[in-house]
N, C-alpha and C positions, 0 to 999 in steps of 0.2 A: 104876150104869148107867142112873139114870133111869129104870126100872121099877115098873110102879104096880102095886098088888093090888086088884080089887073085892072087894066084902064076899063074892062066889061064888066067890071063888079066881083069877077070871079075872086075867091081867096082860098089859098093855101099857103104850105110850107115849103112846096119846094121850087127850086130855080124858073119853071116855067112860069111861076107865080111874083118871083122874087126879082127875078133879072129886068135890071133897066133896059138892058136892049132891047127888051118888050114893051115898053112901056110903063111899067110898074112901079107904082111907089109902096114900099112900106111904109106901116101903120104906128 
């Protein structure tokens, strides 16, 4: 469904969610 996870658990759609510069992998 296009759902990201931040390294805090958080998940959404959009870049804050999504961008590896943050940390974040999708799922």
């Amino acid at each position: 469904n296009g759902l990201c996870c931040s390294q805090y658990g958080f998940c959404g759609t959009t870049s804050q969610y999504c961008s590896r510069a943050n940390g974040c992998q999708s799922n």
